[in-house]
PyMOL Python script that loads the backbone (N, CA, C, O; Angstrom):
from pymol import cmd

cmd.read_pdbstr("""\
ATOM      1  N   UNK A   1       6.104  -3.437  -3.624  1.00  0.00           N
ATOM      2  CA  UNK A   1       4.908  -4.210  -3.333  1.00  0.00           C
ATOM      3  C   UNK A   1       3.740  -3.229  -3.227  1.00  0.00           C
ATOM      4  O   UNK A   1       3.714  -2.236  -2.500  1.00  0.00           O
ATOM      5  N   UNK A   2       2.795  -3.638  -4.038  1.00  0.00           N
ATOM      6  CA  UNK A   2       1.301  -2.603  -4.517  1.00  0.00           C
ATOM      7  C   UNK A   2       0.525  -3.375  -3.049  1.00  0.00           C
ATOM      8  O   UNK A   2       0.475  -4.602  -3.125  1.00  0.00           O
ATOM      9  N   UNK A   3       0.092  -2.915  -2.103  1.00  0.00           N
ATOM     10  CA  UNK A   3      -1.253  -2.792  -0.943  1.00  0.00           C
ATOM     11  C   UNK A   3      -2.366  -2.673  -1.404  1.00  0.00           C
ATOM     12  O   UNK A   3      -2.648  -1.511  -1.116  1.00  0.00           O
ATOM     13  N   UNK A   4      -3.277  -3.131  -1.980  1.00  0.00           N
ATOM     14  CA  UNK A   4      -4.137  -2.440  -2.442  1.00  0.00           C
ATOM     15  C   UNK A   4      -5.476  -2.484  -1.802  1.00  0.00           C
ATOM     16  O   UNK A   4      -6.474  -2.624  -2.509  1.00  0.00           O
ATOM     17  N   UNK A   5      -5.569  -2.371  -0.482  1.00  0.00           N
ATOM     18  CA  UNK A   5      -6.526  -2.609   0.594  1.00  0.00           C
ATOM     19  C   UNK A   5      -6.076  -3.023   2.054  1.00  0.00           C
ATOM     20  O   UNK A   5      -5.125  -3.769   2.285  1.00  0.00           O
ATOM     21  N   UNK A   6      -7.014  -2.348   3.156  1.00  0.00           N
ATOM     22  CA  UNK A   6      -6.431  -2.067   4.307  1.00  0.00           C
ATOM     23  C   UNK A   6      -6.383  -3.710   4.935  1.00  0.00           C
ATOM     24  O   UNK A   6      -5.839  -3.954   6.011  1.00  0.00           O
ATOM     25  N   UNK A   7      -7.036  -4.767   4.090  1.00  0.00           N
ATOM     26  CA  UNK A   7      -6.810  -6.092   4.857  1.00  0.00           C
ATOM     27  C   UNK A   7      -5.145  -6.231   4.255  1.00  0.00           C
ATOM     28  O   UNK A   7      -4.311  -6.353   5.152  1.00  0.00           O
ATOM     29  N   UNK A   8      -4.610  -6.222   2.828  1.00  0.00           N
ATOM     30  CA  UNK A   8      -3.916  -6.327   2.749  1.00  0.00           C
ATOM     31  C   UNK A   8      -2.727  -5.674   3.656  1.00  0.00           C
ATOM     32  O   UNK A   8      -1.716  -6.303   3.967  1.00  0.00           O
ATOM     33  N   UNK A   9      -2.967  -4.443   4.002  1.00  0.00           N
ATOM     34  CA  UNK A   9      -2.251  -3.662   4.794  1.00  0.00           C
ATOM     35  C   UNK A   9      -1.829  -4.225   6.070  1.00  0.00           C
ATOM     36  O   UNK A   9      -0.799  -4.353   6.731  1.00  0.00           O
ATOM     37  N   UNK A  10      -3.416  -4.586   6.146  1.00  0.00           N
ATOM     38  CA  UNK A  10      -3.168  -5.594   7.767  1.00  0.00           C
ATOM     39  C   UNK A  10      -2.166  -6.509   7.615  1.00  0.00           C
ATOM     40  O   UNK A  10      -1.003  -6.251   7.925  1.00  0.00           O
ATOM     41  N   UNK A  11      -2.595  -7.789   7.063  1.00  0.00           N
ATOM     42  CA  UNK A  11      -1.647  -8.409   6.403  1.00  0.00           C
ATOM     43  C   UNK A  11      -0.129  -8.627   6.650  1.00  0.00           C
ATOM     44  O   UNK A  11       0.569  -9.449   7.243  1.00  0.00           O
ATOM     45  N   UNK A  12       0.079  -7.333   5.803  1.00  0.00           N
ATOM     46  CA  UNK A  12       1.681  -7.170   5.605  1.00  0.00           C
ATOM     47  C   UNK A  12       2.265  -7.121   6.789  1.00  0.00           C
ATOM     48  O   UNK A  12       3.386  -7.622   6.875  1.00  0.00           O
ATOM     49  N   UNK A  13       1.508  -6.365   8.259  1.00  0.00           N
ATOM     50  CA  UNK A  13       1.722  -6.008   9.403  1.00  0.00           C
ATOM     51  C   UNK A  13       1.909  -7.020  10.077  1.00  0.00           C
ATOM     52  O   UNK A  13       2.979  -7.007  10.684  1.00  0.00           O
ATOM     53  N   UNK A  14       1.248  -7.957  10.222  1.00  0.00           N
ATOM     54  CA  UNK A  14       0.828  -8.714  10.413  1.00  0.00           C
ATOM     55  C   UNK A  14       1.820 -10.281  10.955  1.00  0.00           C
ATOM     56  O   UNK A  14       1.936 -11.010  11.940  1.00  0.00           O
ATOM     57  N   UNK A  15       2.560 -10.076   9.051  1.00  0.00           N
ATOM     58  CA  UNK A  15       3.524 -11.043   8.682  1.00  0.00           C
ATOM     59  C   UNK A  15       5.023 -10.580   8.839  1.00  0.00           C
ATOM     60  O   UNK A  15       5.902 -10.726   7.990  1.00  0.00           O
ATOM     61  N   UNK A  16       5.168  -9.927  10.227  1.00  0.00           N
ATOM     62  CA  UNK A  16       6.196  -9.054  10.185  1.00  0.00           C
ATOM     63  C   UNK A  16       7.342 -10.219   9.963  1.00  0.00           C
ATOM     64  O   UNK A  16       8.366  -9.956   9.333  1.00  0.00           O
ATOM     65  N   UNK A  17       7.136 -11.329  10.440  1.00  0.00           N
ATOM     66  CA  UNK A  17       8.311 -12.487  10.728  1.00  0.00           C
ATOM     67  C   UNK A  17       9.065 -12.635   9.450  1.00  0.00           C
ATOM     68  O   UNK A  17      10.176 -13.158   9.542  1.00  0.00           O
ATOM     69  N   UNK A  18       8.695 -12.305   8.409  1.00  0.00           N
ATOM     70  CA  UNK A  18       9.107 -12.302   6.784  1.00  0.00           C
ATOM     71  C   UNK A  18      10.006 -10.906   6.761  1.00  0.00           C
ATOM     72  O   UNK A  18      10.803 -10.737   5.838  1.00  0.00           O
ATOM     73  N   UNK A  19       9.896 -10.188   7.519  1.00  0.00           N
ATOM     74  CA  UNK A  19      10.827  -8.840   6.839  1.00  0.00           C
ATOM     75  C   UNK A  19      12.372  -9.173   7.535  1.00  0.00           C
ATOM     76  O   UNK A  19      12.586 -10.091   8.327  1.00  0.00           O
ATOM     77  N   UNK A  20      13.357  -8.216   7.047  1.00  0.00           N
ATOM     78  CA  UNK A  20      14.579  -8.903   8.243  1.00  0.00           C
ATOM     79  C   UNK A  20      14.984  -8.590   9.604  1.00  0.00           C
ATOM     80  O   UNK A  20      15.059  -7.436  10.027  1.00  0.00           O
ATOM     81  N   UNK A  21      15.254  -9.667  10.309  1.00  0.00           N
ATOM     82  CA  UNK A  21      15.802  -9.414  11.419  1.00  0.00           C
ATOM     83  C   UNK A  21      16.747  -8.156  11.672  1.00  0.00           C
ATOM     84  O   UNK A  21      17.861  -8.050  11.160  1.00  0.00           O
ATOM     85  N   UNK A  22      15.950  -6.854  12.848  1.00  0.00           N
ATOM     86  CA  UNK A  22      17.248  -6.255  12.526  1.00  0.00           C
ATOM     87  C   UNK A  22      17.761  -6.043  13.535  1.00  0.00           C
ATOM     88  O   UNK A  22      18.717  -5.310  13.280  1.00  0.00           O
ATOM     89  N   UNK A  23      17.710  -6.271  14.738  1.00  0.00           N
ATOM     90  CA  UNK A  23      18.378  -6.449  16.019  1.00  0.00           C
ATOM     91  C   UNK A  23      17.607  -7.871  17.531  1.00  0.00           C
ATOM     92  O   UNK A  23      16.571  -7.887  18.195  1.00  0.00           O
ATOM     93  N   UNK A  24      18.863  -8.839  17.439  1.00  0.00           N
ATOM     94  CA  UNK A  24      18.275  -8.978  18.776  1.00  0.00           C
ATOM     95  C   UNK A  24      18.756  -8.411  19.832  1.00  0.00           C
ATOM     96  O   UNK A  24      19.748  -7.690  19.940  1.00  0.00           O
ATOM     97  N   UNK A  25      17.630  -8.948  21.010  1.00  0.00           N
ATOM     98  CA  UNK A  25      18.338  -8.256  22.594  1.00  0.00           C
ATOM     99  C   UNK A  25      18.234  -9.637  23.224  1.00  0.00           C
ATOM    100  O   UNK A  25      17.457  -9.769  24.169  1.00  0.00           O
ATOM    101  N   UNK A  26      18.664 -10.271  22.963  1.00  0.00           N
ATOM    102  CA  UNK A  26      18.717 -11.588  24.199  1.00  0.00           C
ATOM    103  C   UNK A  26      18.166 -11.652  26.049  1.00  0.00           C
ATOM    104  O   UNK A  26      17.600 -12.536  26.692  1.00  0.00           O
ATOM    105  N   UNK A  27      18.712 -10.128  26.460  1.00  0.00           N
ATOM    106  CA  UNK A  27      18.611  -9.960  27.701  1.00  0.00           C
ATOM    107  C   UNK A  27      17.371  -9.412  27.784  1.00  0.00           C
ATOM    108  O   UNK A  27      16.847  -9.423  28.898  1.00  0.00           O
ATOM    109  N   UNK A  28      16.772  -8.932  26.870  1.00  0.00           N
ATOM    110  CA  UNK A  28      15.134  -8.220  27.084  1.00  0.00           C
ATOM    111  C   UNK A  28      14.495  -9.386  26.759  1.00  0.00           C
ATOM    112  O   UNK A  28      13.335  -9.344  27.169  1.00  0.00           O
ATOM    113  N   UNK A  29      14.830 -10.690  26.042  1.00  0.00           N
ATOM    114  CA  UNK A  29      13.953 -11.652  25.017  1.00  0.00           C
ATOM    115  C   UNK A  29      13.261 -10.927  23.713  1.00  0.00           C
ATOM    116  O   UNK A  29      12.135 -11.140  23.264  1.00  0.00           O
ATOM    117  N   UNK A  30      14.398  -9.881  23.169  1.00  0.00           N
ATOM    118  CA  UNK A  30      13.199  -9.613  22.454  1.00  0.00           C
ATOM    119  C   UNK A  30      14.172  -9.302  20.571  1.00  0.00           C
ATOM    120  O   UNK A  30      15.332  -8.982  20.310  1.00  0.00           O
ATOM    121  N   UNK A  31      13.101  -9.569  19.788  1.00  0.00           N
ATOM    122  CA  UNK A  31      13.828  -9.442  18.217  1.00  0.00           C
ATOM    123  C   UNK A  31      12.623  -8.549  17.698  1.00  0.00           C
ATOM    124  O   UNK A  31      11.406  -8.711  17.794  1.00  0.00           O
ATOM    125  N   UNK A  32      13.370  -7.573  17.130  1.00  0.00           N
ATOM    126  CA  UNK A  32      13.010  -7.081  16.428  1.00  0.00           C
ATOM    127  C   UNK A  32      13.170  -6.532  14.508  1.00  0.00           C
ATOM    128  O   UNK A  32      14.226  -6.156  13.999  1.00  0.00           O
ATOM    129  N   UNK A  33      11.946  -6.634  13.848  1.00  0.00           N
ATOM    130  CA  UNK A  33      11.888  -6.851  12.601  1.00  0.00           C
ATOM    131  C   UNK A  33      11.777  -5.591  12.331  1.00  0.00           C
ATOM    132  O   UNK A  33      11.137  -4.894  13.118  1.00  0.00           O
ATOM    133  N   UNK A  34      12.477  -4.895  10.950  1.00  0.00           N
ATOM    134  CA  UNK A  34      12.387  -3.864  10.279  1.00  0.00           C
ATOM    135  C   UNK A  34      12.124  -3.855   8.805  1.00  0.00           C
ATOM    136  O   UNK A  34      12.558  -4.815   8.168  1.00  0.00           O
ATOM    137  N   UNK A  35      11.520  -2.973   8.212  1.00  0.00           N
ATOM    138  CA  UNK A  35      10.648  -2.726   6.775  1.00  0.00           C
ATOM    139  C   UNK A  35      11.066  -1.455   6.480  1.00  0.00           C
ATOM    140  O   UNK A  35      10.567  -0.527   7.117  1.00  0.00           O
ATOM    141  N   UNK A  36      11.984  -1.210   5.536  1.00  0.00           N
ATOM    142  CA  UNK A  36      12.263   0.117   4.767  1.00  0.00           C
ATOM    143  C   UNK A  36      11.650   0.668   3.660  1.00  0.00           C
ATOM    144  O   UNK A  36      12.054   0.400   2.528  1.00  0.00           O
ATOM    145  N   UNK A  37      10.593   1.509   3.888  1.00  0.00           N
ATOM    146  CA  UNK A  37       9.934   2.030   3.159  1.00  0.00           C
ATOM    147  C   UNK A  37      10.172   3.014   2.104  1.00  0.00           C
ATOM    148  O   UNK A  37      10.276   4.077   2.716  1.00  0.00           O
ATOM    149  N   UNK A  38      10.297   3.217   1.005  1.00  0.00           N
ATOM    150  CA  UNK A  38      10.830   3.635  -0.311  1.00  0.00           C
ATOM    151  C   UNK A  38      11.510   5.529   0.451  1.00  0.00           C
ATOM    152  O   UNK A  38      12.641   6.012   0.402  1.00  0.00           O
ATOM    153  N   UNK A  39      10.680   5.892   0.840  1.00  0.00           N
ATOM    154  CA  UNK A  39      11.163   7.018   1.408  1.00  0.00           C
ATOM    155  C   UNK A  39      12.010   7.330   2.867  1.00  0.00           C
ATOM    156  O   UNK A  39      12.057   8.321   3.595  1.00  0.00           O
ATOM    157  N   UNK A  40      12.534   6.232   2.910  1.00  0.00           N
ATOM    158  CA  UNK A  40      13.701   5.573   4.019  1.00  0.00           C
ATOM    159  C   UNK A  40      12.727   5.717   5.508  1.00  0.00           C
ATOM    160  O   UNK A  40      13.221   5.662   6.634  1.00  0.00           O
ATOM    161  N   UNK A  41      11.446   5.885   5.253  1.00  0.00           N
ATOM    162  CA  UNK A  41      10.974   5.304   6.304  1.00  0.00           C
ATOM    163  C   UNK A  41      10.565   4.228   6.752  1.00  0.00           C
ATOM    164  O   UNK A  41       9.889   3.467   6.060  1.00  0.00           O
ATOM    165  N   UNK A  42      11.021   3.875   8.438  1.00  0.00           N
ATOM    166  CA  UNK A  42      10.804   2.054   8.492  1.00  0.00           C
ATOM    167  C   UNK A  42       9.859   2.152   9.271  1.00  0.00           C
ATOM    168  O   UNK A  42       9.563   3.218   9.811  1.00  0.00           O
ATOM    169  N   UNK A  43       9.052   0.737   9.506  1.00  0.00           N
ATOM    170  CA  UNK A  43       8.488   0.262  10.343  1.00  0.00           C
ATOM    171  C   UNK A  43       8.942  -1.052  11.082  1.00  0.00           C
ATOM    172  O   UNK A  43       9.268  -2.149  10.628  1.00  0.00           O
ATOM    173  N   UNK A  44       8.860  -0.604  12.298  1.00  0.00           N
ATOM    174  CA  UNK A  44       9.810  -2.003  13.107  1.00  0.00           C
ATOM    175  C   UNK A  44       8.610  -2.439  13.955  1.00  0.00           C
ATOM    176  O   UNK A  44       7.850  -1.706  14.588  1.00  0.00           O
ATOM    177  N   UNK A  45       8.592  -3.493  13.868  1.00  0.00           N
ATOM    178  CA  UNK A  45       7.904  -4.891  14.686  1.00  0.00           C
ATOM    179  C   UNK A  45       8.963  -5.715  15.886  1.00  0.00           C
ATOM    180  O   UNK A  45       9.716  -6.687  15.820  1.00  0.00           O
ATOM    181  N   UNK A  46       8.540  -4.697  17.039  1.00  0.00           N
ATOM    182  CA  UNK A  46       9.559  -5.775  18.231  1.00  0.00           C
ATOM    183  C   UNK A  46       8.590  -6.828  18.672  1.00  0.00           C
ATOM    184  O   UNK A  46       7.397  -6.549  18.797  1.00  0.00           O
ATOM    185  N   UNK A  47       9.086  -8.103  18.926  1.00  0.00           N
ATOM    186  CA  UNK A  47       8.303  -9.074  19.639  1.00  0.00           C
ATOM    187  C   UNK A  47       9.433  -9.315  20.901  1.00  0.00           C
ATOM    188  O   UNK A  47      10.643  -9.476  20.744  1.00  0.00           O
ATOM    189  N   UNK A  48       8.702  -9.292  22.173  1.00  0.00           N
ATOM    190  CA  UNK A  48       8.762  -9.769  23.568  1.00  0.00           C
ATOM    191  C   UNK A  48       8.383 -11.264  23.837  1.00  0.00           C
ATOM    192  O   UNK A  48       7.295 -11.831  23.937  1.00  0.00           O
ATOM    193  N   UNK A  49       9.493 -11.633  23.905  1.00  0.00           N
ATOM    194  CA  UNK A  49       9.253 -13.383  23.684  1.00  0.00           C
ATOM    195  C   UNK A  49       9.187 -13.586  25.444  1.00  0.00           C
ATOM    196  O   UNK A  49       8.330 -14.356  25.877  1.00  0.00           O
ATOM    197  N   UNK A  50       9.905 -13.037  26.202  1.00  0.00           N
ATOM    198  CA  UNK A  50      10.095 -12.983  27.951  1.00  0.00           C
ATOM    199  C   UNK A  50       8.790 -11.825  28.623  1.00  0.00           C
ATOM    200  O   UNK A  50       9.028 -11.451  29.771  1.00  0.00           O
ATOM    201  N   UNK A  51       7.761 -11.389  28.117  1.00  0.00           N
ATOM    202  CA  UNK A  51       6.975 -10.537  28.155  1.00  0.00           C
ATOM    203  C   UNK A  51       5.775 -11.779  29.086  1.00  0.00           C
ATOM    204  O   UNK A  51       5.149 -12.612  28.432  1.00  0.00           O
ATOM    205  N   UNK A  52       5.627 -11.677  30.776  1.00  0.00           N
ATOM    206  CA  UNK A  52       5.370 -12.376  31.175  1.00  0.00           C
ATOM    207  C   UNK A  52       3.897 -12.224  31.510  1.00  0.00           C
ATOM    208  O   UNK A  52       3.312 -13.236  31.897  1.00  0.00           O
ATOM    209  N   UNK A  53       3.271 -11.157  31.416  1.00  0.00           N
ATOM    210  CA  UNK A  53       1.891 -10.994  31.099  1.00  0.00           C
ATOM    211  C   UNK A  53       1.530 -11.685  29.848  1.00  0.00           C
ATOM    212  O   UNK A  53       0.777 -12.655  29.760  1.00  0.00           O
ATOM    213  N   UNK A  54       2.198 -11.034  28.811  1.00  0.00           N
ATOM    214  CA  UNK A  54       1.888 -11.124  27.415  1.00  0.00           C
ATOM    215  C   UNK A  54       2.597 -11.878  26.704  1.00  0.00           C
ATOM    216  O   UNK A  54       2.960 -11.232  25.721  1.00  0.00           O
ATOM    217  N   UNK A  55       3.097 -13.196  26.675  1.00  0.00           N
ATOM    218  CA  UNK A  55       4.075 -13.940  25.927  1.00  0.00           C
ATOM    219  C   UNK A  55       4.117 -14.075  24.613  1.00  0.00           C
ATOM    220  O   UNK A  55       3.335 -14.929  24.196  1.00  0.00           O
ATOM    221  N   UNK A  56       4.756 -13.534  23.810  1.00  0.00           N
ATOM    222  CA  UNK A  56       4.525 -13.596  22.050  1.00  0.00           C
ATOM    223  C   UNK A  56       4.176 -12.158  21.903  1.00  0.00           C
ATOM    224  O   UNK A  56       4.083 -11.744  20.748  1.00  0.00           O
ATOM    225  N   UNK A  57       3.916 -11.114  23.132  1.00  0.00           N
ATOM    226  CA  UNK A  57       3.627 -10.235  22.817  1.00  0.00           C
ATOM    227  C   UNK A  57       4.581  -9.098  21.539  1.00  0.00           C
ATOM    228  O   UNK A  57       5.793  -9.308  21.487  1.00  0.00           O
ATOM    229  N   UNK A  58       3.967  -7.904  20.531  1.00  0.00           N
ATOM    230  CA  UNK A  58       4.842  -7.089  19.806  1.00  0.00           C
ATOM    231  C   UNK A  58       4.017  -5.851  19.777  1.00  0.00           C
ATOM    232  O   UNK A  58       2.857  -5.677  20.151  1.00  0.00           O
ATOM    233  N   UNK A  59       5.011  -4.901  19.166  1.00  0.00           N
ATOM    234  CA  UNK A  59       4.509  -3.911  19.392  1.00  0.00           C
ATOM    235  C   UNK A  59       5.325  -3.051  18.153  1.00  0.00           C
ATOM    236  O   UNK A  59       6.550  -2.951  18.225  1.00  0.00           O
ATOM    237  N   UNK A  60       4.524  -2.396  16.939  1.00  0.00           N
ATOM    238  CA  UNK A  60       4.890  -1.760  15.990  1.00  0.00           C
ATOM    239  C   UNK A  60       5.502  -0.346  16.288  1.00  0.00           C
ATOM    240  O   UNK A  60       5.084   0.207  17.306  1.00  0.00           O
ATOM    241  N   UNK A  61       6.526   0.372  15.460  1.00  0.00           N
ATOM    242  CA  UNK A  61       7.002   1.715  15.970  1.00  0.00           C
ATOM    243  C   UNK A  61       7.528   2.532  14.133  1.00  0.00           C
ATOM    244  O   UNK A  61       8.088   1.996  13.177  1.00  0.00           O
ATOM    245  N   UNK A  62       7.201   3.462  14.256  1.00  0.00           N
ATOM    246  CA  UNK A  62       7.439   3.930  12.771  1.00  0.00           C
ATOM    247  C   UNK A  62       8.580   4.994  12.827  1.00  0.00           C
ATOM    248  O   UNK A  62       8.307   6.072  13.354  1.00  0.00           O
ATOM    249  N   UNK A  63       9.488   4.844  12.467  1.00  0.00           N
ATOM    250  CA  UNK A  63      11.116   6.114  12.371  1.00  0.00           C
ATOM    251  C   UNK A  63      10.690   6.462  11.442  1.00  0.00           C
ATOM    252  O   UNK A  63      10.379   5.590  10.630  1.00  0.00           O
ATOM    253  N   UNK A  64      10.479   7.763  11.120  1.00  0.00           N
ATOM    254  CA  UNK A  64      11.244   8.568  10.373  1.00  0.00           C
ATOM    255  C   UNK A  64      12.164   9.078  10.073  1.00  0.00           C
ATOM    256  O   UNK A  64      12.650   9.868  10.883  1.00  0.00           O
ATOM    257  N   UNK A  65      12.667   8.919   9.093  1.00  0.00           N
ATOM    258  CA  UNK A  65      14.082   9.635   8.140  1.00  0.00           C
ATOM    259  C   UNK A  65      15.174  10.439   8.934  1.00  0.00           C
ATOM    260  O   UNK A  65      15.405  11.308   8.094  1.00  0.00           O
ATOM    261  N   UNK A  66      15.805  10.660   9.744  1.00  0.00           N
ATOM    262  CA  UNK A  66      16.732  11.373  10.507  1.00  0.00           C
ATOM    263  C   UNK A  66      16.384  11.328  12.255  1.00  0.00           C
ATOM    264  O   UNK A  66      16.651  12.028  13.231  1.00  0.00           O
ATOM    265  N   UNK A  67      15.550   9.929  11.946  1.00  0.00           N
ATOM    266  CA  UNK A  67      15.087  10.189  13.827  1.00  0.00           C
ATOM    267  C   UNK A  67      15.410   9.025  14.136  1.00  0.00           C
ATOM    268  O   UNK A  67      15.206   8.148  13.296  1.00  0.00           O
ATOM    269  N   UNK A  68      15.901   8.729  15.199  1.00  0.00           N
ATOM    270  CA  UNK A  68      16.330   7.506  15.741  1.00  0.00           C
ATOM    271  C   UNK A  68      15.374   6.529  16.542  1.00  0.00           C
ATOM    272  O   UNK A  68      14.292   7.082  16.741  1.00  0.00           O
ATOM    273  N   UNK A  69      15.431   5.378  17.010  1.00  0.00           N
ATOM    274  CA  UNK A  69      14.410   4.221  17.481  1.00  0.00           C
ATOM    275  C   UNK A  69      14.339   4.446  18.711  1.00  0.00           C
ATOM    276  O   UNK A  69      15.287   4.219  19.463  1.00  0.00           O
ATOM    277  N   UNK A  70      13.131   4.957  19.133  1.00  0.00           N
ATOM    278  CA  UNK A  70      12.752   4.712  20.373  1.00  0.00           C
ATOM    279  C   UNK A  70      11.452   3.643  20.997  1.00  0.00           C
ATOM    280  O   UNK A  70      10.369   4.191  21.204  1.00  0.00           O
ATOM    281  N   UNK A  71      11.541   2.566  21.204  1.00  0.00           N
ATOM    282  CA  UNK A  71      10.283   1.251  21.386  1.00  0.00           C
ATOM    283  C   UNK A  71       9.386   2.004  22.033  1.00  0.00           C
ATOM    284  O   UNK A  71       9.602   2.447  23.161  1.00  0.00           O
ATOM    285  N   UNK A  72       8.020   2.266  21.203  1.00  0.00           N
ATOM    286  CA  UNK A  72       6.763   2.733  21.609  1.00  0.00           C
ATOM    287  C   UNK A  72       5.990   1.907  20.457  1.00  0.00           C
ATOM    288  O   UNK A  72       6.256   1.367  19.383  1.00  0.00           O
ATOM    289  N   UNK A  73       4.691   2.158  21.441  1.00  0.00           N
ATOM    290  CA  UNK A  73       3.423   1.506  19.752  1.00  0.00           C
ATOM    291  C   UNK A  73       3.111   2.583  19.180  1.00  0.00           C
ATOM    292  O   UNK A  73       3.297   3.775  19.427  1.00  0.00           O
ATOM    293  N   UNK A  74       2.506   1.889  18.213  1.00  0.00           N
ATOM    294  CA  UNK A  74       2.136   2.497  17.089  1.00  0.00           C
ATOM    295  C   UNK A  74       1.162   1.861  16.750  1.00  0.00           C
ATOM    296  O   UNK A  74       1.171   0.631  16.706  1.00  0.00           O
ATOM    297  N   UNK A  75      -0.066   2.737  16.388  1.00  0.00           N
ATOM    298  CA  UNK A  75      -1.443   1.353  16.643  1.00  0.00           C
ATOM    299  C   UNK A  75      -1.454   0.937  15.178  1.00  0.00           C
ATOM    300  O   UNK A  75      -0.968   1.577  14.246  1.00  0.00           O
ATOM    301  N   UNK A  76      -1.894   0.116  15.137  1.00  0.00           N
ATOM    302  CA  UNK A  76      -1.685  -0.637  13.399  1.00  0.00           C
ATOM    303  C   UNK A  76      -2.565   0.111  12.665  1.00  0.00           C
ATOM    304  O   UNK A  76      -2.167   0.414  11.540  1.00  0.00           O
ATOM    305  N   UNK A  77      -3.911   0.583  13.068  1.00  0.00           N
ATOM    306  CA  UNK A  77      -4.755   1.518  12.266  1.00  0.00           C
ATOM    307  C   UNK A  77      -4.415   2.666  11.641  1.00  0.00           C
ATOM    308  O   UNK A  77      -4.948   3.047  10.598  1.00  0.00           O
ATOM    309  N   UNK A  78      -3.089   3.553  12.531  1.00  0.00           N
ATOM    310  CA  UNK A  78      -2.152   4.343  12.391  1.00  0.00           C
ATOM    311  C   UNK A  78      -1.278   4.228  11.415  1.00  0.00           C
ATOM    312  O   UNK A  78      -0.980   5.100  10.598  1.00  0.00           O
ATOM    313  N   UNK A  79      -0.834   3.077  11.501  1.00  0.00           N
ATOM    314  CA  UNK A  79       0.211   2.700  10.629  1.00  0.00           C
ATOM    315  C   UNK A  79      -0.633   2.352   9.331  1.00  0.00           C
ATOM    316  O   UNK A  79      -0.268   2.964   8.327  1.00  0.00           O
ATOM    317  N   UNK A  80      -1.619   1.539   9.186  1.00  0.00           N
ATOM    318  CA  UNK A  80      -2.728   0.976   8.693  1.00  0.00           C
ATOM    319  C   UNK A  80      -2.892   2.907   7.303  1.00  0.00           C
ATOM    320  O   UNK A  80      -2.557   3.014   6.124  1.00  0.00           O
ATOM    321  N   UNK A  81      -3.330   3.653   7.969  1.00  0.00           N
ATOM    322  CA  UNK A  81      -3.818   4.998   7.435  1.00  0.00           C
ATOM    323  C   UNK A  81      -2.553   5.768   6.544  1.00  0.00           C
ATOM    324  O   UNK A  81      -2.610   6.222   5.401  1.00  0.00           O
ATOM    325  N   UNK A  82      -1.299   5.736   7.582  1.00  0.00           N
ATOM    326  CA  UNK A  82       0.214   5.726   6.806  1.00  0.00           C
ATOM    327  C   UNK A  82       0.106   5.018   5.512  1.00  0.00           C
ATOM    328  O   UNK A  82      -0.230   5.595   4.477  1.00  0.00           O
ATOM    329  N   UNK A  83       0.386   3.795   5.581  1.00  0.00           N
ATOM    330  CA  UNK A  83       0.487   2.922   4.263  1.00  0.00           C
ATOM    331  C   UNK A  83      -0.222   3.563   3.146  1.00  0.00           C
ATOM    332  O   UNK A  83       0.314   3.917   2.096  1.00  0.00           O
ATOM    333  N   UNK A  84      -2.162   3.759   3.615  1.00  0.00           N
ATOM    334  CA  UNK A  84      -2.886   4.169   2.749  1.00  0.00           C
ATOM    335  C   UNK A  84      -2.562   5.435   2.137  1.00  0.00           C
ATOM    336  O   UNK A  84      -3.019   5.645   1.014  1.00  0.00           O
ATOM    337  N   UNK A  85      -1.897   6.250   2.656  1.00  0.00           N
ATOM    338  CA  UNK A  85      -2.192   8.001   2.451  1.00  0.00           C
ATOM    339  C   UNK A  85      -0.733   8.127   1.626  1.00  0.00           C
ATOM    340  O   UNK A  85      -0.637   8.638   0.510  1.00  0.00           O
ATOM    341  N   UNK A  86       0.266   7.619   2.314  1.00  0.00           N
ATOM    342  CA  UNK A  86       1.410   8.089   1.886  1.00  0.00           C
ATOM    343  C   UNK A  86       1.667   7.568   0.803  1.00  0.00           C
ATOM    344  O   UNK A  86       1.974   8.308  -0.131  1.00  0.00           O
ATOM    345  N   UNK A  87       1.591   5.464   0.524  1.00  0.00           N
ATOM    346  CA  UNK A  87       2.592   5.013  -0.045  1.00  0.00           C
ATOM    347  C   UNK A  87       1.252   4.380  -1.179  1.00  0.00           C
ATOM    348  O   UNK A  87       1.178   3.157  -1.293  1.00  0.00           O
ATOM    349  N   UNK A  88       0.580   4.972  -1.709  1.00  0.00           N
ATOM    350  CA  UNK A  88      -0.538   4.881  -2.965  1.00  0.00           C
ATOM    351  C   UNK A  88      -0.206   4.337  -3.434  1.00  0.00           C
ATOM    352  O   UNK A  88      -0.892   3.324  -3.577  1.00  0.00           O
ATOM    353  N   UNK A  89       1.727   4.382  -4.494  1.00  0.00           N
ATOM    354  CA  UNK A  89       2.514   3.615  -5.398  1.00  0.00           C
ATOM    355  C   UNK A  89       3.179   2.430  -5.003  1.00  0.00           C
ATOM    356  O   UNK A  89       3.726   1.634  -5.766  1.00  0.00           O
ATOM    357  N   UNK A  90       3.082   2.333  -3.401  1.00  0.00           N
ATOM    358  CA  UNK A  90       3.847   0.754  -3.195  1.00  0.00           C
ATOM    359  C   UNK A  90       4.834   0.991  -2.162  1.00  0.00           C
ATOM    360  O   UNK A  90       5.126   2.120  -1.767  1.00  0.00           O
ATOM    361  N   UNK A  91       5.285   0.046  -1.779  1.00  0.00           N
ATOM    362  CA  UNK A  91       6.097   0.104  -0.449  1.00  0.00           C
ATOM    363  C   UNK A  91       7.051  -0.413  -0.537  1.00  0.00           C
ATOM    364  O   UNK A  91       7.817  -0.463   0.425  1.00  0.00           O
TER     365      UNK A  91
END
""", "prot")
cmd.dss("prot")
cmd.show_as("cartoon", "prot")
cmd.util.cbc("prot")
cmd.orient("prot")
């Protein structure tokens, strides 16, 4: 898939609910979505469905290639600049 602009970028981020499910946690309320990026890097989209400040709240996190998942953000502009710089040919 060709990005060819940072709305699109947004976008894609955006519509994480379309990529696949790749783990739930029932006991946290929370599912999280993963995107494998041609150079086996992913981007995962957790949503906090029991997140009682923030209900519906998510929060993006980017692995790299030999590193394992640890739930932190990742600001989408970040990720947003990734897409642009790295993946020119498509994702």
């Amino acid at each position: 898939m060709k990005l060819k602009n940072n709305e699109e970028r947004m976008q894609f981020l955006k519509d994480f609910k379309k990529w696949p499910v790749w783990v739930r946690v029932k006991k946290l309320g929370s599912v999280h979505y993963r995107h494998e990026l041609p150079d086996g890097t992913a981007i995962v989209a957790s949503q906090y469905t029991q997140n009682y400040d923030y209900p519906g709240s998510q929060l993006y996190t980017v692995i790299r290639p030999g590193k394992s998942f640890s739930p932190h953000s990742t600001s989408m502009s970040a990720i947003i600049d990734m897409l642009r710089t790295e993946y020119k040919n498509g994702i």
